[in-house]
C-alpha positions in Angstrom: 76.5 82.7 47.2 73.3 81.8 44.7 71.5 82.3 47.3 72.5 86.0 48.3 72.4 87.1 44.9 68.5 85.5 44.7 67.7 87.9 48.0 69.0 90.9 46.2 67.8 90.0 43.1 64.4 89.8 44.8 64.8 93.1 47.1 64.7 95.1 44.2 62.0 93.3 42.1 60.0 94.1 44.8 60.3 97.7 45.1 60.5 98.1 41.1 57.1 96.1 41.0 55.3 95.8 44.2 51.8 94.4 42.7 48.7 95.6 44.8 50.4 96.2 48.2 51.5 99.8 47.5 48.3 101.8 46.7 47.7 105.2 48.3 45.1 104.1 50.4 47.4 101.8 52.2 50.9 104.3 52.2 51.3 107.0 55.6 53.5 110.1 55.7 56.0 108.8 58.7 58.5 111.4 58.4 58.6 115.2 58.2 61.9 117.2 58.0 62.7 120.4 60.7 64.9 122.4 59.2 66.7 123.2 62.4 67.0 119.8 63.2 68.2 118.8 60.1 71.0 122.3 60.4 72.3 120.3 63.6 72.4 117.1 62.8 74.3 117.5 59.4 76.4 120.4 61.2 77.2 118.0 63.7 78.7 115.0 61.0 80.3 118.0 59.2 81.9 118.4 62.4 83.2 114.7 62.8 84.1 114.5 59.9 86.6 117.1 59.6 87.6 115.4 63.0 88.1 112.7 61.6 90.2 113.7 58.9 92.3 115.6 61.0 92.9 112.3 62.9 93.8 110.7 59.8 96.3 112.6 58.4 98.2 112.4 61.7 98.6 108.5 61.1 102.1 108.0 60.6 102.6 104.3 58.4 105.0 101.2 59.9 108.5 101.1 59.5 110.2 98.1 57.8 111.5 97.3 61.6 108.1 97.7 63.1 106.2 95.3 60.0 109.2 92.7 60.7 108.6 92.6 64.4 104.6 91.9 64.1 104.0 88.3 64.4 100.5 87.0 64.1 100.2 85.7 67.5 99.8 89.2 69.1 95.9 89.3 67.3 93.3 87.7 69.9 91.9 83.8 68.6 88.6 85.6 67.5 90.5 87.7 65.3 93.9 86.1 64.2 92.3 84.0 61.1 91.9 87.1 59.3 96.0 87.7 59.1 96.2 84.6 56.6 93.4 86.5 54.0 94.3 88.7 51.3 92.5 88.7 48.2 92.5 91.4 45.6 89.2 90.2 44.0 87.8 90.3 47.0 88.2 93.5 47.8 87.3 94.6 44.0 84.2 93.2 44.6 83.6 94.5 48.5 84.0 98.0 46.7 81.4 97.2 43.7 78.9 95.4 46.5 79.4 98.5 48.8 78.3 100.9 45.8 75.1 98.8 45.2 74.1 98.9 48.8 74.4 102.6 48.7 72.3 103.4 45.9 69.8 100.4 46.5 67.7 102.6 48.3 67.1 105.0 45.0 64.6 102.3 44.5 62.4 103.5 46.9 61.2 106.5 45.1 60.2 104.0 42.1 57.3 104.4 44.8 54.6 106.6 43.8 54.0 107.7 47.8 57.8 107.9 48.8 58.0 110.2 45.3 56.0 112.4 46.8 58.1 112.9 50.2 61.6 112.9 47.8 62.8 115.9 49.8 62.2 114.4 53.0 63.4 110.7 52.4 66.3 112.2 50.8 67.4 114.4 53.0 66.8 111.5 55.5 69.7 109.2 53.2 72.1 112.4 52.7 72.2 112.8 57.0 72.7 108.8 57.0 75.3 108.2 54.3 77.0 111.1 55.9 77.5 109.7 59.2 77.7 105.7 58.4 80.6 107.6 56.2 82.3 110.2 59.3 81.8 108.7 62.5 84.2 105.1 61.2 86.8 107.8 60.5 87.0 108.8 64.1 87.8 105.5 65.3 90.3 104.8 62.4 92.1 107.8 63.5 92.4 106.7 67.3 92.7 103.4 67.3 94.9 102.7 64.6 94.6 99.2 64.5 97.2 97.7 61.8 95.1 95.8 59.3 95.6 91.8 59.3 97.4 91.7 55.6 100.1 93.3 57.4 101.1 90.0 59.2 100.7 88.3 55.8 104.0 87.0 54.9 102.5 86.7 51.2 101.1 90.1 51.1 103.9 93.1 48.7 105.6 95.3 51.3 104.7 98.4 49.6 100.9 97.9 50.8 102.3 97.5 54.4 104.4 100.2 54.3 101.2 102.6 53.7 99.6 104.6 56.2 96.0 103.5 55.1 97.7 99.7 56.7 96.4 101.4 60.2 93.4 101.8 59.5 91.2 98.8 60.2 89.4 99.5 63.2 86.8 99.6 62.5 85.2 98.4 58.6 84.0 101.7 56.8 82.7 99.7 54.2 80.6 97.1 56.1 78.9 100.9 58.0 77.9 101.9 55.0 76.2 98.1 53.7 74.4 98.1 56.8 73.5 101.8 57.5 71.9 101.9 54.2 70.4 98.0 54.4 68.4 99.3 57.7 67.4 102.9 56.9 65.9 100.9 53.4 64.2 98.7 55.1 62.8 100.8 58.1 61.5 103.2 55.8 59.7 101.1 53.3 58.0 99.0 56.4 57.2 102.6 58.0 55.1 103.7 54.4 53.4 100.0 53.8 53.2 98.5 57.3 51.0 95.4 56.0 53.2 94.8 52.8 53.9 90.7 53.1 56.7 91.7 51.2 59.2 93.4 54.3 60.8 90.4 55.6 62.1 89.8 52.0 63.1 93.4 51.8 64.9 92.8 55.1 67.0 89.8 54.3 67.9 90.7 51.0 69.7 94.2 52.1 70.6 92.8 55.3 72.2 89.7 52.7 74.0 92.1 50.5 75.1 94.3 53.7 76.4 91.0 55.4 78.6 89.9 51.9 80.4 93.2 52.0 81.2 92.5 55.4 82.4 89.1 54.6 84.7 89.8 51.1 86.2 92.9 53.5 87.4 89.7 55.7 88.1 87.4 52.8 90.5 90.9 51.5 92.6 90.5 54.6 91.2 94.2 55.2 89.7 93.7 58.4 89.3 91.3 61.6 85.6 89.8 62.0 85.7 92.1 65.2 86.0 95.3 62.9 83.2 94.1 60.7 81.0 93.0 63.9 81.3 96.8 65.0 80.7 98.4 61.4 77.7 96.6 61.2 76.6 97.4 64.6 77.4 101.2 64.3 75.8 101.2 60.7 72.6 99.4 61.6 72.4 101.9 64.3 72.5 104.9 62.2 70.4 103.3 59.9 68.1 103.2 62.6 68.7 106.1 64.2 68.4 109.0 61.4 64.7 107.5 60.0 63.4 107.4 63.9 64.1 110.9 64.8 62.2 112.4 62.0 58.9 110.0 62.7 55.7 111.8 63.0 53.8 111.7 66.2 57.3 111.0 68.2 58.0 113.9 70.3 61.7 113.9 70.3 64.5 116.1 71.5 68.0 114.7 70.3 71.7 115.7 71.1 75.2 114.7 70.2 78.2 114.9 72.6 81.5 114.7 71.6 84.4 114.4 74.6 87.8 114.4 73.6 90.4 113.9 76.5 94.3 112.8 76.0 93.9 109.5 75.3 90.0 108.6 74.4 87.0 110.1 72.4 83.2 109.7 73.2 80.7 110.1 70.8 77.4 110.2 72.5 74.1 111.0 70.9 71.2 111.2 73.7 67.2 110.9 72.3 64.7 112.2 74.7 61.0 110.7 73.9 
């Protein structure tokens, strides 16, 4: 635990006071806004999102009946350790963690360079935080995966008897860590390529992004495979959003949403 908090500690020492690897001569301008890009890809997690809420608000929560009937051994080896977790401090301090990861990246503009491109780095962490935020919701809605305090004998039945009990597929919280981790850390290596400080800047969010993943487990909130996917999902927006406004790329992207009886595909397709 020293250890993480060190990384973080470090992370943003290093953007507050980068000495002699940040000078003008050494920055680029990577990324340039299209406005009708940026129409359809914040259209499109509008669109999701409401989705998503719509999905949510179907959820109907467990009956007394149905939470006596669950029995631990139903949840898959790789999963079922979660079901004896709950921890209210945990989950306190998974939301305070989650709120640092998302305004960590703030600290890039204590960059004289990234300053100067405010609208277009922001704009680029709006369109992230808005899908690392949407697109989980989708999945909560369909899925509807009970969440492993439910089969906790030790856990008040009033929690389980709440809607938001189906909602743990997949972690919301552990999209956000790492969707904002990665775009931080793409974005400062794309401005100061030859900074010896990136692997640190990597670890440290990465380290923070991987805690909240962990005290969402240690909460009884999720299954490890829930936070496996949030991270996955969130690195890969995190990824995703900075790369498609690079300059030099030529780029054509697309987002597909199918919706049939049972499933829902979200595909986005990026044509280099």
């Amino acid at each position: 635990m020293n250890s993480i908090k060190v990384f973080i500690a470090l992370v943003i020492l290093l953007l507050l006071f980068n000495p002699g690897n940040l000078t003008e001569s050494q920055a680029q301008v990577v990324y340039r806004l299209n406005w009708a890009k940026e129409v359809f890809i914040s259209g499109s997690g509008i669109a999701i999102g409401i989705l998503g809420k719509n999905l949510n608000q179907d959820l109907m929560p467990l009956s007394e009946e149905e939470i006596a009937n669950l029995s631990r051994l139903e949840v898959n080896k790789f999963d079922r350790s979660a079901t004896y977790l709950y921890s209210g401090n945990a989950r306190r301090m998974s939301d305070v963690l989650v709120a640092c990861s998302v305004i960590l990246p703030l600290s890039l503009f204590t960059q004289t360079e990234i300053r100067q491109d405010w609208e277009t780095v922001g704009a680029m962490y709006l369109e992230t935080m808005l899908f690392s935020n949407v697109v989980p919701l989708i999945s909560k809605g369909r899925v509807k995966r009970i969440r492993p305090y439910v089969y906790n004998d030790n856990v008040p039945l009033e929690e389980k008897l709440d809607k938001n009990a189906l909602r743990s597929f997949y972690s919301g919280h552990t999209t956000n860590a790492f969707a904002s981790a990665v775009f931080i850390s793409t974005v400062y290596g794309r401005y100061y390529p030859q900074s010896r400080y990136k692997p640190y800047i990597w670890v440290g969010s990465l380290s923070l992004a991987s805690l909240v993943g962990y005290l969402r487990y240690k909460a009884g909130k999720h299954f490890p495979s829930d936070i496996l996917t949030g991270a996955a999902v969130g690195s890969t927006i995190g990824f995703i959003i900075p790369y498609v406004h690079r300059i030099g790329k030529s780029k054509n992207i697309s987002l597909r949403v199918t919706r049939t009886v049972h499933t829902m595909v979200i595909g986005i397709n990026i044509t280099v």
